[in-house]
C-alpha positions as protocol buffer text, in pm:
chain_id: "A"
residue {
  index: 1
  type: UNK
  ca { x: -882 y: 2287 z: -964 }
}
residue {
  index: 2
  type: UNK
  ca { x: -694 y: 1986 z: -880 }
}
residue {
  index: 3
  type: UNK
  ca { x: -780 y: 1634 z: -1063 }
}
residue {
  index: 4
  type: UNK
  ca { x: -857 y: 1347 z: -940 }
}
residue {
  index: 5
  type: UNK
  ca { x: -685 y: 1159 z: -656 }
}
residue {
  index: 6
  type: UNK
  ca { x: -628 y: 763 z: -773 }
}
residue {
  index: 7
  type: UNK
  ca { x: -531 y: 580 z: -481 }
}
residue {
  index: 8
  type: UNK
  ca { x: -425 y: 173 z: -627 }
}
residue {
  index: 9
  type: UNK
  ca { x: -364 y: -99 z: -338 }
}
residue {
  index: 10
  type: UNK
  ca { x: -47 y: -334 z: -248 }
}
residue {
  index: 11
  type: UNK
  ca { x: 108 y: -393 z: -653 }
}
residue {
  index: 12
  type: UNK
  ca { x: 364 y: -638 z: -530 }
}
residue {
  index: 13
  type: UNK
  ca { x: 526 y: -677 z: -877 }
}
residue {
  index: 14
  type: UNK
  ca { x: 209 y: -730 z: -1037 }
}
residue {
  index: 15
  type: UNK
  ca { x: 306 y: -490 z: -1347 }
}
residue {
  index: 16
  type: UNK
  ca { x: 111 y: -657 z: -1610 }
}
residue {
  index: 17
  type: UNK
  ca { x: -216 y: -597 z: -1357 }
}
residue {
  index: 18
  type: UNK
  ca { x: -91 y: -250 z: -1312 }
}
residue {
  index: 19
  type: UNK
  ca { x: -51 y: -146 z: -1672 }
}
residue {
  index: 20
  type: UNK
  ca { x: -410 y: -249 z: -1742 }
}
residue {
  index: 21
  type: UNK
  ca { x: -511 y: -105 z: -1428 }
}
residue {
  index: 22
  type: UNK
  ca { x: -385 y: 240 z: -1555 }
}
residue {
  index: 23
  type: UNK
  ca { x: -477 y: 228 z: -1889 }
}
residue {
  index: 24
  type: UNK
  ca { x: -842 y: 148 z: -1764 }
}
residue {
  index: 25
  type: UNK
  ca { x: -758 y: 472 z: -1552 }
}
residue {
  index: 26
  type: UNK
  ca { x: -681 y: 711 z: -1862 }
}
residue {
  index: 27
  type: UNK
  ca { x: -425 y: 911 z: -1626 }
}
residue {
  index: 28
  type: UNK
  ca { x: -515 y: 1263 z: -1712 }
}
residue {
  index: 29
  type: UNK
  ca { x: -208 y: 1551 z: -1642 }
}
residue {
  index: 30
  type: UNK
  ca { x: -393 y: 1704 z: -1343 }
}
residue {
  index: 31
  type: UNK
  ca { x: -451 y: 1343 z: -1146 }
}
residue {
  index: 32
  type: UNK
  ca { x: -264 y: 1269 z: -865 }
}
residue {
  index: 33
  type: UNK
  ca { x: -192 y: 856 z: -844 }
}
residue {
  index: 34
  type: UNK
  ca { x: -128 y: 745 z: -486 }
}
residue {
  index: 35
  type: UNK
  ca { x: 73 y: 366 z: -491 }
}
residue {
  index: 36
  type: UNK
  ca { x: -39 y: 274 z: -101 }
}
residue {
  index: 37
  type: UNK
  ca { x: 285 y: 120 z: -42 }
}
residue {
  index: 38
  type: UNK
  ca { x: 424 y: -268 z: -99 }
}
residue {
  index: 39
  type: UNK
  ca { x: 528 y: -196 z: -480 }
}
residue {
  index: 40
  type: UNK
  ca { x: 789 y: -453 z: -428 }
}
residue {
  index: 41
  type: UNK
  ca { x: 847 y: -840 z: -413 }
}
residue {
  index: 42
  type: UNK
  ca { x: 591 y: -1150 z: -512 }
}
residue {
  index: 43
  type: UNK
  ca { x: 524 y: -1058 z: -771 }
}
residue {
  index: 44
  type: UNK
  ca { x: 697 y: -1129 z: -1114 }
}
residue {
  index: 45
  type: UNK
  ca { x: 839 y: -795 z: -1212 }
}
residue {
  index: 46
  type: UNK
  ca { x: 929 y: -524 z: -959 }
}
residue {
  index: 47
  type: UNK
  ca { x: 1169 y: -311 z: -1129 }
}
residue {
  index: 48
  type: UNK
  ca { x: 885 y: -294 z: -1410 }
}
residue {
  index: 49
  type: UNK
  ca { x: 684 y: -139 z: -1150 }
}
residue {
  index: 50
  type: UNK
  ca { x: 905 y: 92 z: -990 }
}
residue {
  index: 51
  type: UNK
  ca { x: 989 y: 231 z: -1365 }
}
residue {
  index: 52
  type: UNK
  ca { x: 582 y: 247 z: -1407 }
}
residue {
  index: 53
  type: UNK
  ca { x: 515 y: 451 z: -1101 }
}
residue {
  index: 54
  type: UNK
  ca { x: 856 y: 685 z: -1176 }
}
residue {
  index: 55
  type: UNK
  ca { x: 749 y: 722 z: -1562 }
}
residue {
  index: 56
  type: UNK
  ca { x: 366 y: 801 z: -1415 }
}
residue {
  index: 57
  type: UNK
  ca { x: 501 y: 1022 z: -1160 }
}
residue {
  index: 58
  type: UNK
  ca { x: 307 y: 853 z: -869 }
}
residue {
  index: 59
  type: UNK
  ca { x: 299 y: 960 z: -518 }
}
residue {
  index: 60
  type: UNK
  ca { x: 451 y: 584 z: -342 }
}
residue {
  index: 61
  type: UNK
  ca { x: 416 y: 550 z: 5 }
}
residue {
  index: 62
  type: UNK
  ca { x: 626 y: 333 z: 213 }
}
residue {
  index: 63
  type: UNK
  ca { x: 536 y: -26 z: 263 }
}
residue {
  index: 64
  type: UNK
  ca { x: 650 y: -280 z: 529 }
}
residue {
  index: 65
  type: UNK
  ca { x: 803 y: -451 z: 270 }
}
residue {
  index: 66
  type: UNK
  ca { x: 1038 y: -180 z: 150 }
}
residue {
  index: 67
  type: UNK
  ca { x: 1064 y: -63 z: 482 }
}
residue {
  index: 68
  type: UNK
  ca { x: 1210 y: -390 z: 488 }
}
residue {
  index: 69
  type: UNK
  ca { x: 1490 y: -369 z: 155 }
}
residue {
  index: 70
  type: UNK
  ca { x: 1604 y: 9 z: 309 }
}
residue {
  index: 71
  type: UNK
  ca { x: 1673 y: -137 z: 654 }
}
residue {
  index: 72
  type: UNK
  ca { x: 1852 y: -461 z: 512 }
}
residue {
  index: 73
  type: UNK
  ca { x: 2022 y: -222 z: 260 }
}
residue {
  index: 74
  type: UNK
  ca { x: 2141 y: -32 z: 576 }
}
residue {
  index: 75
  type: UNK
  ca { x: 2226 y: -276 z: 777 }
}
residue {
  index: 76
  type: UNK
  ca { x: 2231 y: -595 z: 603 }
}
residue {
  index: 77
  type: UNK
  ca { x: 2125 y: -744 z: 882 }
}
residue {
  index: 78
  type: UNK
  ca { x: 1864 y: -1079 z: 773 }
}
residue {
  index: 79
  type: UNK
  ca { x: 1673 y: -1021 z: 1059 }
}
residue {
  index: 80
  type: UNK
  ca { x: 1527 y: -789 z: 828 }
}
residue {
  index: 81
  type: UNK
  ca { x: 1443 y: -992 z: 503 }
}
residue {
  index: 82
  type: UNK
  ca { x: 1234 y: -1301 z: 423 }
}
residue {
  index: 83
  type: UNK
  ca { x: 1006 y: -1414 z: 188 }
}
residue {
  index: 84
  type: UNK
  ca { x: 1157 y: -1354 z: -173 }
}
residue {
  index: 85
  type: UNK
  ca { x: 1352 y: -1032 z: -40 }
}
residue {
  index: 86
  type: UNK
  ca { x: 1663 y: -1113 z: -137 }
}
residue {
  index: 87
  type: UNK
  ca { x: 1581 y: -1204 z: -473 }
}
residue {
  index: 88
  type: UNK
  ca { x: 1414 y: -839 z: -536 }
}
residue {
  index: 89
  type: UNK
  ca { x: 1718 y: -696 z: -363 }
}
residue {
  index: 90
  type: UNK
  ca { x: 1974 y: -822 z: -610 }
}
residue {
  index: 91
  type: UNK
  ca { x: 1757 y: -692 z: -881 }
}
residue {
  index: 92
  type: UNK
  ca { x: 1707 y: -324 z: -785 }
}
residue {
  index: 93
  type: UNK
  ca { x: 1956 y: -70 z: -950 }
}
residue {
  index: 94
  type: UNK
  ca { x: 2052 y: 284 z: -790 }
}
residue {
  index: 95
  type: UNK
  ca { x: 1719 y: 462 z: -977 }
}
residue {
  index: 96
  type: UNK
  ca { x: 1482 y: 228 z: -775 }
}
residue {
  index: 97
  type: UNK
  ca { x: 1632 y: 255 z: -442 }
}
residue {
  index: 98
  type: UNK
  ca { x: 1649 y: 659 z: -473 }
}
residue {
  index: 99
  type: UNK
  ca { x: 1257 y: 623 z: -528 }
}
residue {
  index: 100
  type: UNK
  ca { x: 1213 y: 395 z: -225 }
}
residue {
  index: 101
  type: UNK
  ca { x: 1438 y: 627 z: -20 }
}
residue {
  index: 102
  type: UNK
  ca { x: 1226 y: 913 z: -117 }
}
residue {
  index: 103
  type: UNK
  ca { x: 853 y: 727 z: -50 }
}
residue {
  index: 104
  type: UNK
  ca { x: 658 y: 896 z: 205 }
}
residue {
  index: 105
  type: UNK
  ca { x: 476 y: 812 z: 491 }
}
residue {
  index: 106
  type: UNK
  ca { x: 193 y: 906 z: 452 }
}
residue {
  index: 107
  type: UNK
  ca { x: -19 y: 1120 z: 193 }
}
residue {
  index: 108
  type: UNK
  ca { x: -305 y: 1376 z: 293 }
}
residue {
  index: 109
  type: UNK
  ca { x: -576 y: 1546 z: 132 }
}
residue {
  index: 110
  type: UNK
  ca { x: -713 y: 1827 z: 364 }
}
residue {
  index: 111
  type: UNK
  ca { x: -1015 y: 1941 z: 91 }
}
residue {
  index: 112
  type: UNK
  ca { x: -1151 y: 1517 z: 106 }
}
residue {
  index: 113
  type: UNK
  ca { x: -1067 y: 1540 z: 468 }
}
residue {
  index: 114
  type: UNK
  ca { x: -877 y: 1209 z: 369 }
}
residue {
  index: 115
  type: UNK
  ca { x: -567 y: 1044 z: 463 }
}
residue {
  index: 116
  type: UNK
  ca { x: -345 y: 799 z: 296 }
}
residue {
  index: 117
  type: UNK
  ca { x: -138 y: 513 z: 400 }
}
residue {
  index: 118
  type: UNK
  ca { x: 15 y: 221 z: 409 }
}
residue {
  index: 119
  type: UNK
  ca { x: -78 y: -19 z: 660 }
}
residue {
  index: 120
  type: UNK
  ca { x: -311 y: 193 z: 882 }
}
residue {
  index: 121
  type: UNK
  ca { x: -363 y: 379 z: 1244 }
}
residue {
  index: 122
  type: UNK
  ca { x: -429 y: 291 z: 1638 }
}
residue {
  index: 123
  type: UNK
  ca { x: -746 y: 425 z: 1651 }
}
residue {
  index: 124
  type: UNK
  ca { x: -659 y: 665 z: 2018 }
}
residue {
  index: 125
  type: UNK
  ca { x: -311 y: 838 z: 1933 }
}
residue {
  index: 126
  type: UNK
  ca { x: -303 y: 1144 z: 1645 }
}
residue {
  index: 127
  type: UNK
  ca { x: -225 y: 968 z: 1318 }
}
residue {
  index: 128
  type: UNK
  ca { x: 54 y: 1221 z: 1206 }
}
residue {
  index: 129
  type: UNK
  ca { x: 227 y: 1107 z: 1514 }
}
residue {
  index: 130
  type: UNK
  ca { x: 227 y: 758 z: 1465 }
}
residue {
  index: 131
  type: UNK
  ca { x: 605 y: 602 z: 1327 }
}
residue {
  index: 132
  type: UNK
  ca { x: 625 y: 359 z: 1080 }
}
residue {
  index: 133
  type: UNK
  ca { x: 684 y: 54 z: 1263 }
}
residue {
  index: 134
  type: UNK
  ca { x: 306 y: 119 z: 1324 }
}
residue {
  index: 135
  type: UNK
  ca { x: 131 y: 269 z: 1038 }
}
residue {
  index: 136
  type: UNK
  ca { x: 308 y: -9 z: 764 }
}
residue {
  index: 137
  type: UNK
  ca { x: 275 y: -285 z: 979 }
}
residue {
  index: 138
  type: UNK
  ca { x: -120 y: -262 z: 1158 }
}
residue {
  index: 139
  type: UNK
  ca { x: -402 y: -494 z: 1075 }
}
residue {
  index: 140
  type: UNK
  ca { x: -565 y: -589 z: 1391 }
}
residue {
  index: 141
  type: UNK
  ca { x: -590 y: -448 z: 1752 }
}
residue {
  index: 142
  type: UNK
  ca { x: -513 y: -651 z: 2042 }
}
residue {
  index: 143
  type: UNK
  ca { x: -677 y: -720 z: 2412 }
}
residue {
  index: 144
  type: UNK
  ca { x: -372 y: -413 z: 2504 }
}
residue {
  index: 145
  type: UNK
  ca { x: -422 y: -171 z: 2243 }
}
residue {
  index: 146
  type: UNK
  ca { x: -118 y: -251 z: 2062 }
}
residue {
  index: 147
  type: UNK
  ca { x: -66 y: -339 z: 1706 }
}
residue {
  index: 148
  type: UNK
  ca { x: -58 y: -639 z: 1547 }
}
residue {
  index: 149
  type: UNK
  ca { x: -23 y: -857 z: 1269 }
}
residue {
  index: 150
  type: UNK
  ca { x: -375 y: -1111 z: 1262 }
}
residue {
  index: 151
  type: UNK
  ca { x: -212 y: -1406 z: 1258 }
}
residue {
  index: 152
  type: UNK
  ca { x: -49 y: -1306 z: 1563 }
}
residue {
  index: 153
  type: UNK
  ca { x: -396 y: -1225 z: 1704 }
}
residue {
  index: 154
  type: UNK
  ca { x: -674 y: -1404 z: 1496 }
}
residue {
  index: 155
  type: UNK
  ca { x: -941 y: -1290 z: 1753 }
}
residue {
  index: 156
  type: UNK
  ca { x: -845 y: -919 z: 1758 }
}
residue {
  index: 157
  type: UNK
  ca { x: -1076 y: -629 z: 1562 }
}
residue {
  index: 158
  type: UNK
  ca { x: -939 y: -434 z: 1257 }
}
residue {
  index: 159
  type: UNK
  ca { x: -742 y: -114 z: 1335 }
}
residue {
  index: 160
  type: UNK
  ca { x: -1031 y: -16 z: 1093 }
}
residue {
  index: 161
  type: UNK
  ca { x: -1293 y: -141 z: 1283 }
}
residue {
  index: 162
  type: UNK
  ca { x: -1182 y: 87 z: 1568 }
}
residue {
  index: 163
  type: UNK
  ca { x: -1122 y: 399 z: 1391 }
}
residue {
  index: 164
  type: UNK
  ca { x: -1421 y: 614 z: 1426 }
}
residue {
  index: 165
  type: UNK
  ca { x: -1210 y: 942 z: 1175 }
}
residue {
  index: 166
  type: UNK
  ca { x: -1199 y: 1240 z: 1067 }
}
residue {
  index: 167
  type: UNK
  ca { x: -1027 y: 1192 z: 841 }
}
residue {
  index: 168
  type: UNK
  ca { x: -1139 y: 900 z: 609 }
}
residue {
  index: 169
  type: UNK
  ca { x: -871 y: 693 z: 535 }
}
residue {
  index: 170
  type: UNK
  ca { x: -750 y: 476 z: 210 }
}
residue {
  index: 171
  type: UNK
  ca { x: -524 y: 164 z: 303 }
}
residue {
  index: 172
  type: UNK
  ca { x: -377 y: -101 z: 193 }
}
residue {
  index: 173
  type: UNK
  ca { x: -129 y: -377 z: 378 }
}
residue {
  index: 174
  type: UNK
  ca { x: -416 y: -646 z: 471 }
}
residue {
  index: 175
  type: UNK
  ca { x: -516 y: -878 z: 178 }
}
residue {
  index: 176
  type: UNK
  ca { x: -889 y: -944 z: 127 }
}
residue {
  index: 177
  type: UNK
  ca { x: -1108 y: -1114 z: -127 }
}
residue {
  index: 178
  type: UNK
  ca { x: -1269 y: -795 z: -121 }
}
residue {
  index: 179
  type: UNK
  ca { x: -1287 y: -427 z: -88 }
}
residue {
  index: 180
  type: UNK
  ca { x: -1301 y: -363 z: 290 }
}
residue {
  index: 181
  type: UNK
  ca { x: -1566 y: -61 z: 366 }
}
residue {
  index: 182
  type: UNK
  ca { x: -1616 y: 91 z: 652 }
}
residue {
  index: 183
  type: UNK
  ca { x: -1780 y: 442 z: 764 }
}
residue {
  index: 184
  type: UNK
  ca { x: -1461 y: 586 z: 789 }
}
residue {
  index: 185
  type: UNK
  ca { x: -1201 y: 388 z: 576 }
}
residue {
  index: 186
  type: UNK
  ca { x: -1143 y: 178 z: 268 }
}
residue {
  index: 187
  type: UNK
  ca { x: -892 y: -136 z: 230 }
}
residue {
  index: 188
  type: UNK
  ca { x: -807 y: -184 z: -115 }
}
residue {
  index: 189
  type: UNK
  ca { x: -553 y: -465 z: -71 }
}
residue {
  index: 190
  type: UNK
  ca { x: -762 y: -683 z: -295 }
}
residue {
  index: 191
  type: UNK
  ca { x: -468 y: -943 z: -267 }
}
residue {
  index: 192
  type: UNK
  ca { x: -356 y: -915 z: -647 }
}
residue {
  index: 193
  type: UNK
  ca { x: -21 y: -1152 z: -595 }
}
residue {
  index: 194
  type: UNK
  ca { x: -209 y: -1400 z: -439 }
}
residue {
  index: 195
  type: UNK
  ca { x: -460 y: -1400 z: -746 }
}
residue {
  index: 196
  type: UNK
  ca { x: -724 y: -1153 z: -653 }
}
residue {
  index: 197
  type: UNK
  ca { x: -749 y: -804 z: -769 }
}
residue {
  index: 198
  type: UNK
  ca { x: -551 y: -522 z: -834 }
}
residue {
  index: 199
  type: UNK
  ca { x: -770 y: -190 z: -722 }
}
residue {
  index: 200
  type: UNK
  ca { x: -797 y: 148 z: -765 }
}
residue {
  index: 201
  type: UNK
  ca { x: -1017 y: 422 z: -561 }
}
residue {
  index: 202
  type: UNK
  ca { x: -1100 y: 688 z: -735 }
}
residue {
  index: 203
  type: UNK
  ca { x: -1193 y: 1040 z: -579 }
}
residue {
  index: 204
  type: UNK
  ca { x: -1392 y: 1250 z: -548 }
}
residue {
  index: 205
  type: UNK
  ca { x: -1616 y: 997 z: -731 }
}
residue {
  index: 206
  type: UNK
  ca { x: -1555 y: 737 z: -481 }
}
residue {
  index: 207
  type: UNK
  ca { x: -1520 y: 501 z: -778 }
}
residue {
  index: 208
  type: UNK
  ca { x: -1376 y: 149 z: -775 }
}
residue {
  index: 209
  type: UNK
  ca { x: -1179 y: 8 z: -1052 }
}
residue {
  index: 210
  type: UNK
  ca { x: -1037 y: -365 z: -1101 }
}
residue {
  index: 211
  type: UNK
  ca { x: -815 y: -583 z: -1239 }
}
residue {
  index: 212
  type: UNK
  ca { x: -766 y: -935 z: -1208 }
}
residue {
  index: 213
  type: UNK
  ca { x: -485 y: -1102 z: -1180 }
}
residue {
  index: 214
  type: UNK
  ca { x: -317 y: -1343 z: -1442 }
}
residue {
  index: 215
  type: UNK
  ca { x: -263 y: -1622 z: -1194 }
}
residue {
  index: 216
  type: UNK
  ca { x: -141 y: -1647 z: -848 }
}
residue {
  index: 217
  type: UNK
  ca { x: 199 y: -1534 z: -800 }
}
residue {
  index: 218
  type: UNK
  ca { x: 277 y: -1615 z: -421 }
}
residue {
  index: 219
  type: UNK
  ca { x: 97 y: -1798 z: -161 }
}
């Protein structure tokens, strides 16, 4: 029988927030722990947390934000990079980047009939079929049915708000003071480099855990 399934929202270099988070966790050897993508930059320490989730041997999916380091690292093209990206870029050695080329896209439990991921789904097309320029990069829904960030459509619904499942789905990507519920979906991007909360979901018990941050690390 497998464990349970920890899924923990956007880290961001927040590893002082994420060791507490998973000692409060008390990772047992049959758990599975999910990192919902956005391990990187912000925050004060990424390396520490890539060497967390590798020593904890988390499942990481892929971010927009490290989507963003692998297609700089490709192409070093700066269209790619802003923010503090260069800065975590300089500071990653071959160990970390092997772990970002290896993060997946998404991560699926067929017994919870639930779905992990990054950023999220349009709620009409088959989520397995949906690329990565979408699913680490959706928050809202706009007047065309395409994806968007919300500032670039402040008026627009949630991709959440939209998505009517199966399956249930655990995301991260779009920061909120708090957990974001819905019938079918959870955000758990509890904006923990901006000062709010790092959070884990815990299944099958459907159990919240949090920490809060030390201080604000980005704004």
């Amino acid at each position: 029988m497998n464990g349970r399934l920890i899924a923990i929202g956007d880290i961001h270099g927040c590893h002082e927030e994420f060791s507490e988070l998973l000692r409060l966790i008390d990772l047992q050897p049959d758990d599975r722990l999910v990192l919902l993508g956005d391990l990187v930059n912000r925050g004060p320490n990424t390396p520490r947390v890539l060497e967390l989730a590798r020593v904890h041997r988390a499942i990481s999916l892929l971010g927009n934000h490290e989507l963003r380091l692998l297609n700089y690292r490709r192409t070093r093209d700066l269209k790619f990079v802003k923010e503090n990206d260069l800065e975590t870029f300089d500071q990653l050695t071959a160990e970390d980047w092997t772990y970002l080329e290896n993060m997946l896209l998404t991560y699926e439990d067929p017994d919870l009939n639930l779905v992990c991921v990054h950023g999220g789904f349009l709620p009409d097309i088959p989520w397995s079929k949906q690329p990565a320029e979408i699913i680490t990069r959706i928050q809202v829904v706009d007047a065309a049915g395409q994806p968007c960030k919300r500032a670039d459509a402040p008026e627009a619904p949630s991709w959440a708000d939209l998505w009517n499942g199966p399956p249930f789905v655990v995301y991260g990507h779009t920061p909120r003071a708090e957990i974001y519920k819905r019938k079918w979906s959870v955000g758990i991007d509890t904006a923990c480099a901006m000062g709010g909360h790092l959070t884990a979901f815990i299944l099958p018990e459907k159990r919240f855990v949090q920490v809060k941050a030390r201080r604000p690390y980005f704004s």
